[in-house]
C-alpha positions as a Markdown table, in Angstrom:
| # | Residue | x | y | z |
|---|---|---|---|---|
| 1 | Unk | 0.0 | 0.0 | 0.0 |
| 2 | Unk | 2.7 | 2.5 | 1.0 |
| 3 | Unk | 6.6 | 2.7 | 2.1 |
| 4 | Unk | 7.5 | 2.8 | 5.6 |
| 5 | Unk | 10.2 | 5.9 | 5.1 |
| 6 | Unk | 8.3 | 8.5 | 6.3 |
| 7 | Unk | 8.8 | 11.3 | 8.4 |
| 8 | Unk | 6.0 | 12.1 | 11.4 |
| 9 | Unk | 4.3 | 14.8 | 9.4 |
| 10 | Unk | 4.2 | 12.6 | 6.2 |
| 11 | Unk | 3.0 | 10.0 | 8.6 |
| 12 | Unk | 0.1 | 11.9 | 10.4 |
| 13 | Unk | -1.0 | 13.0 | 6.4 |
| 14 | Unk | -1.0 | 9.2 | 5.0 |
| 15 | Unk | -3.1 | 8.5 | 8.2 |
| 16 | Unk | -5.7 | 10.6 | 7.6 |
| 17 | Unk | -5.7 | 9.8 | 3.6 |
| 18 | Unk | -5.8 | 5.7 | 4.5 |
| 19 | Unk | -8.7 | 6.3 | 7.3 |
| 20 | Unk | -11.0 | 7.2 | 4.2 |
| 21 | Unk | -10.6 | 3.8 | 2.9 |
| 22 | Unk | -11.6 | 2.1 | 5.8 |
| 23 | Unk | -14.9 | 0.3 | 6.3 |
| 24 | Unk | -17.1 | -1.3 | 8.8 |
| 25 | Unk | -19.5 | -3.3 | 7.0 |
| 26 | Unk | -19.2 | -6.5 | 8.1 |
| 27 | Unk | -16.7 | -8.8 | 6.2 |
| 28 | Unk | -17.0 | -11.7 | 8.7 |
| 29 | Unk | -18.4 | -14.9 | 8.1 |
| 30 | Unk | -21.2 | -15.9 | 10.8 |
| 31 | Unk | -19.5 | -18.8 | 11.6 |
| 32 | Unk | -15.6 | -17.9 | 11.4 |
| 33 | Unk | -13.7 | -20.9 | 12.2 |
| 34 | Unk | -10.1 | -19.2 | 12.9 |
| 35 | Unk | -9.0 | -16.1 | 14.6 |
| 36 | Unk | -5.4 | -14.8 | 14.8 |
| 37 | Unk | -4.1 | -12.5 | 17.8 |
| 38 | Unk | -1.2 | -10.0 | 17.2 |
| 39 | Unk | 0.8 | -8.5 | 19.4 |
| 40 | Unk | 5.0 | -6.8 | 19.3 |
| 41 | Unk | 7.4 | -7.0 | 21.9 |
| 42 | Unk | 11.0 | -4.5 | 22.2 |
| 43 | Unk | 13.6 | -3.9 | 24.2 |
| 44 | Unk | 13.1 | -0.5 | 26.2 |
| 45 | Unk | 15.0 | 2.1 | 24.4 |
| 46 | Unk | 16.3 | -0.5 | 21.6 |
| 47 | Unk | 15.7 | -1.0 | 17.7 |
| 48 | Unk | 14.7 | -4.3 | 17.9 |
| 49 | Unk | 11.2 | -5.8 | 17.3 |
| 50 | Unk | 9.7 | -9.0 | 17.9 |
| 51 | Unk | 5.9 | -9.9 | 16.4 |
| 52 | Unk | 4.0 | -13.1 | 17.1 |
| 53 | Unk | 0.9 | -14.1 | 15.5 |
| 54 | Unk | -1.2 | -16.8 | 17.2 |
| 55 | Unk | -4.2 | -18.6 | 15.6 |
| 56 | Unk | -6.9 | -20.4 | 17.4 |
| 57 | Unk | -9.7 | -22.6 | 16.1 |
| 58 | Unk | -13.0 | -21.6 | 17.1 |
| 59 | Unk | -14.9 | -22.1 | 19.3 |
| 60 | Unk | -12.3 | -24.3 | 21.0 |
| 61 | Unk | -9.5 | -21.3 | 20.8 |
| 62 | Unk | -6.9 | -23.9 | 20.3 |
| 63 | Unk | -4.2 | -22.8 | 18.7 |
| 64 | Unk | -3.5 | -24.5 | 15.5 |
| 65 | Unk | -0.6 | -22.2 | 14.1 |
| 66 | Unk | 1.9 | -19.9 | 15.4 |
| 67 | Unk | 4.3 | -17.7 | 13.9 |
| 68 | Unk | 7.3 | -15.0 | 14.9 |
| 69 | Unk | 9.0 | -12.1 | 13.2 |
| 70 | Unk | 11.8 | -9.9 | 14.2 |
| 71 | Unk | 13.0 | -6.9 | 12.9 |
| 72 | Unk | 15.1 | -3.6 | 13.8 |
| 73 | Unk | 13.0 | -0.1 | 13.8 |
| 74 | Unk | 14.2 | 3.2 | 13.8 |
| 75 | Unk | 10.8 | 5.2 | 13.3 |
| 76 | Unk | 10.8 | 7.1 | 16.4 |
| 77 | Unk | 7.5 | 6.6 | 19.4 |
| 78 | Unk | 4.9 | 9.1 | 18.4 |
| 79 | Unk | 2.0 | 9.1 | 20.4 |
| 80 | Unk | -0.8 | 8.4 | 17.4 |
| 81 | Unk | 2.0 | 6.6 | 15.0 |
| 82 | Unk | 2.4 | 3.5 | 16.7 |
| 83 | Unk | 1.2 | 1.5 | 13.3 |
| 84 | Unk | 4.4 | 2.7 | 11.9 |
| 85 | Unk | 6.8 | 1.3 | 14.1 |
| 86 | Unk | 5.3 | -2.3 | 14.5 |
| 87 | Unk | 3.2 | -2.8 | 11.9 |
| 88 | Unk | 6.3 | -3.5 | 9.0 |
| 89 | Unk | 7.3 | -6.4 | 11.9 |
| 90 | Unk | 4.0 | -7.6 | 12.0 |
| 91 | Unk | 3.2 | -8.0 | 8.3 |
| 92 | Unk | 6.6 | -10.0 | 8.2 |
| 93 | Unk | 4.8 | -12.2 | 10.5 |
| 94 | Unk | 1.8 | -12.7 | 8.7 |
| 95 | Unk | 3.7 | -13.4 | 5.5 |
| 96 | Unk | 5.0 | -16.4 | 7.3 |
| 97 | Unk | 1.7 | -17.9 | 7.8 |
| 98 | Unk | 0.4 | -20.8 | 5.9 |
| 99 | Unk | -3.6 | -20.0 | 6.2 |
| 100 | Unk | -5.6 | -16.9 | 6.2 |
| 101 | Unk | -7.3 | -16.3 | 9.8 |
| 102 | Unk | -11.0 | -15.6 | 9.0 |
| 103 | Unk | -10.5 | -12.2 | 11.8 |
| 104 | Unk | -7.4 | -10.7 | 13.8 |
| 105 | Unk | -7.4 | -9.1 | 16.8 |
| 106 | Unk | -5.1 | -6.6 | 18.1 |
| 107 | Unk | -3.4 | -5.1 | 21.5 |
| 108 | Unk | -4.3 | -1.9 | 20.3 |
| 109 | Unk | -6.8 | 0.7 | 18.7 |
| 110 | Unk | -9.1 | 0.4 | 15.6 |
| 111 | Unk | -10.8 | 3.7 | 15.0 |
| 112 | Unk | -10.9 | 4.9 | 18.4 |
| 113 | Unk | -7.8 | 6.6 | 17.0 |
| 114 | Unk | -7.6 | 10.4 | 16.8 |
| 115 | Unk | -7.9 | 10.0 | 12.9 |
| 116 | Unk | -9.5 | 7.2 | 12.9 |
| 117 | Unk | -6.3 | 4.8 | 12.1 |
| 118 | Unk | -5.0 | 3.0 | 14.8 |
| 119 | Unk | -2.8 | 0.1 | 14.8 |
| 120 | Unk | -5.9 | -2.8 | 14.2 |
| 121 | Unk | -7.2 | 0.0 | 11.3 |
| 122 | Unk | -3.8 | 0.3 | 9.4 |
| 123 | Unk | -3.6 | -3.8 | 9.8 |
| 124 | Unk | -6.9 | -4.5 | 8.8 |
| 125 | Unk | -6.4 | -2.0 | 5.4 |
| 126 | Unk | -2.7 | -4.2 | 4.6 |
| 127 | Unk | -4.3 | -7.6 | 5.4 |
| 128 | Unk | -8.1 | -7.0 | 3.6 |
| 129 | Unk | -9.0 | -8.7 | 6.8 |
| 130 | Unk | -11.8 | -8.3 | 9.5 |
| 131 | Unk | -9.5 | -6.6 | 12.5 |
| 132 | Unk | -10.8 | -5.6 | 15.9 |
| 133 | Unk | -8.4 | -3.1 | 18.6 |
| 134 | Unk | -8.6 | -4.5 | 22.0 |
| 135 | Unk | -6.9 | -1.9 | 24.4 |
| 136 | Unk | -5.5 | -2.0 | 27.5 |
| 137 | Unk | -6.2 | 1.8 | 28.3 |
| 138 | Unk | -7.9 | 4.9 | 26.3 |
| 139 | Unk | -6.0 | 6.8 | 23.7 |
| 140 | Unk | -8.7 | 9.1 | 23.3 |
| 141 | Unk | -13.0 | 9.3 | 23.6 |
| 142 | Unk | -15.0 | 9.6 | 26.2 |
| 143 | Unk | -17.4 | 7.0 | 28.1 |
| 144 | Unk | -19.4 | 6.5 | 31.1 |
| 145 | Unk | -19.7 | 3.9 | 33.9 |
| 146 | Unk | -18.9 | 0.5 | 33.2 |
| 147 | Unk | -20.5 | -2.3 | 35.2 |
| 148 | Unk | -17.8 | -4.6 | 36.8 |
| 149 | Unk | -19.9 | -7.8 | 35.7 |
| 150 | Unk | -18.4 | -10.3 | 32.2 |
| 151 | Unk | -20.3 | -8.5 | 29.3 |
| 152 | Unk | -21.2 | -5.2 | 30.6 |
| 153 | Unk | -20.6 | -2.3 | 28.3 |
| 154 | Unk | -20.7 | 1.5 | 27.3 |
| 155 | Unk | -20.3 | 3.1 | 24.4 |
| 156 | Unk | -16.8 | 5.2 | 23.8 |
| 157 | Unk | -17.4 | 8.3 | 21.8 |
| 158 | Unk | -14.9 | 11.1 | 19.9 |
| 159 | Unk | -16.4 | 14.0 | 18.9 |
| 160 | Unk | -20.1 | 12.5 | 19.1 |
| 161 | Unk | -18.8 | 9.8 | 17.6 |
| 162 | Unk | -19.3 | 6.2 | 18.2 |
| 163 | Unk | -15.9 | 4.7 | 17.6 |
| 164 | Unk | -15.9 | 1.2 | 20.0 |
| 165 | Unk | -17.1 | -0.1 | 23.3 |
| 166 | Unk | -15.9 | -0.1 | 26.8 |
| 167 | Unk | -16.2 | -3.9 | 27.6 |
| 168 | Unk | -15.5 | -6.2 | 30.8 |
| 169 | Unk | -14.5 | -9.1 | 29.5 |
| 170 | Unk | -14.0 | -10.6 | 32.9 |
| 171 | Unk | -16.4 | -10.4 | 35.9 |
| 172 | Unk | -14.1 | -8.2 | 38.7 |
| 173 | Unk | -11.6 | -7.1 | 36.5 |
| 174 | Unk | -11.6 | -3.6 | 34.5 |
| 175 | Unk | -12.6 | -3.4 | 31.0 |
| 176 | Unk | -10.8 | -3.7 | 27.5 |
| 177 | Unk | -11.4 | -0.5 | 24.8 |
| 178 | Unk | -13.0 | -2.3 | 21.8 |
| 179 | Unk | -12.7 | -0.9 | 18.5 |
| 180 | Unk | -13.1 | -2.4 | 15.4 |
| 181 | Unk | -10.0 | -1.5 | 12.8 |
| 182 | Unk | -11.6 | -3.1 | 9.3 |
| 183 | Unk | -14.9 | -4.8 | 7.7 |
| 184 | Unk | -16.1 | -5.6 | 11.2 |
| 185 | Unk | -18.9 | -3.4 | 13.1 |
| 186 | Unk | -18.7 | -2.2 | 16.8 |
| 187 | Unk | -21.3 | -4.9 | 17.6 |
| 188 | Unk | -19.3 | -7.9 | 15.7 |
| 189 | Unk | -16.4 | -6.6 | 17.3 |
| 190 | Unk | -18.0 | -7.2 | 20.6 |
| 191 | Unk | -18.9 | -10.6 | 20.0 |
| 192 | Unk | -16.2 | -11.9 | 18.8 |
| 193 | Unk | -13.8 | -10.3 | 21.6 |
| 194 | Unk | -16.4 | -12.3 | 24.5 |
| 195 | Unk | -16.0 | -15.2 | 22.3 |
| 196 | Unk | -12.8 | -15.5 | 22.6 |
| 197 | Unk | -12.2 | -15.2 | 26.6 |
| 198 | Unk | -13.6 | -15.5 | 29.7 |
| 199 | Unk | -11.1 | -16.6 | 32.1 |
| 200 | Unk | -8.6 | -13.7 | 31.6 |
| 201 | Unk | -8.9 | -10.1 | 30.7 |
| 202 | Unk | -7.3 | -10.3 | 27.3 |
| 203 | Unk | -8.9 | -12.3 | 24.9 |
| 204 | Unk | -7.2 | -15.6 | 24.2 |
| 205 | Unk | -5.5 | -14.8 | 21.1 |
| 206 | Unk | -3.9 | -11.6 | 21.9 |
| 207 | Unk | -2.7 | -13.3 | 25.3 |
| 208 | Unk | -1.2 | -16.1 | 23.4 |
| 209 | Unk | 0.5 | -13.3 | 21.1 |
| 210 | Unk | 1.7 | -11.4 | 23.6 |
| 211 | Unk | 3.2 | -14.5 | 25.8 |
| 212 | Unk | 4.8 | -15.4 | 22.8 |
| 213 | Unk | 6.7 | -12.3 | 21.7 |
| 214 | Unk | 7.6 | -12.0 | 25.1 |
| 215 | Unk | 9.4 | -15.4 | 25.0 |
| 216 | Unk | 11.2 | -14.9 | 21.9 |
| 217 | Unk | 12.3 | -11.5 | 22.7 |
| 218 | Unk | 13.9 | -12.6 | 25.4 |
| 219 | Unk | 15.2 | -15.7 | 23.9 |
| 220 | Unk | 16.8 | -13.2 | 21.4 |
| 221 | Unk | 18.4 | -10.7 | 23.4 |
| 222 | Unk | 19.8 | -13.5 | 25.2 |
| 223 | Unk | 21.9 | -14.7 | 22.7 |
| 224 | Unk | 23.5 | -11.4 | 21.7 |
């Protein structure tokens, strides 16, 4: 779609060009049988990247393939530009696959994104895939209360905007920032995330994905 030498400013303009492309009409099956989670792992202050992509059958979530990239990044951290640091590893990642996950969820932001292009969004746009952002914490939007039980939600708005849901996924625990990046609605986005967890915050793909990077990151930086 695009090069990945590009200054900040040139960046923040490709951004807002790409979020015009993006669409949330449902490209999901009704019945998807495989979903991938994503996530990147670095060293604190260092150039070197690790992604792991995880997929899991469903409804079982077993995983049935898993896959690692590493790469070295210089784009600098910009709050807003994250896609452009981790998402070259990522697709490295991806192209190491041997099937096409019928979704791909994300530790990160869809369109609950400034300008509308987060991390999941800029995936989803590469891949031509259903992508859904499941954040830790808020980037930006505004929300009310949240109830504490698994499934309880509240819509997260930006400008008067509907861009995702505030979800518990877990009964007790606090709630993930759902936003869907690519051919996937709020609501699917929803769904699918509860579908895949229950017993731990973070859905089931994106824990797998994240354990993993973690594991090879270290193995990595171990050897040098």
């Amino acid at each position: 779609m695009h090069g990945w030498d590009l200054s900040c400013r040139e960046a923040i303009a490709l951004q807002k060009t790409l979020a015009g492309r993006v669409r949330l009409k449902d490209g999901l099956s009704e019945a998807p049988k495989t979903v991938a989670g994503v996530d990147v792992s670095y060293q604190r202050h260092g150039e070197l990247f690790f992604a792991a992509v995880v997929v899991l059958g469903l409804p079982d979530l077993v995983p049935v393939e898993e896959v690692t990239a590493q790469m070295r990044i210089t784009f600098p951290y910009v709050p807003g530009l994250l896609s452009f640091r981790e998402l070259p590893v990522i697709l490295d990642a991806f192209r190491r696959l041997r099937q096409v996950p019928d979704a791909v969820l994300v530790d990160s932001q869809g369109i609950a994104h400034p300008r509308r292009l987060g991390l999941a969004s800029h995936l989803g746009l590469w891949l031509d895939l259903p992508t859904v952002g499941c954040a830790k914490s808020r980037l930006c939007g505004e929300h009310g209360p949240v109830g504490s039980q698994r499934g309880d939600r509240t819509q997260l708005l930006l400008d008067g905007e509907k861009v995702g849901a505030v979800v518990t996924t877990r009964s007790g625990v606090k709630p993930l920032y759902i936003s869907p990046g690519h051919l996937i609605s709020i609501e699917r986005a929803v769904e699918l995330v509860l579908r895949c967890g229950g017993r731990y915050r973070l859905p089931e793909p994106t824990r797998l994905a994240h354990h993993l990077a973690n594991r090879v990151r270290q193995e990595a930086l171990n050897e040098l």
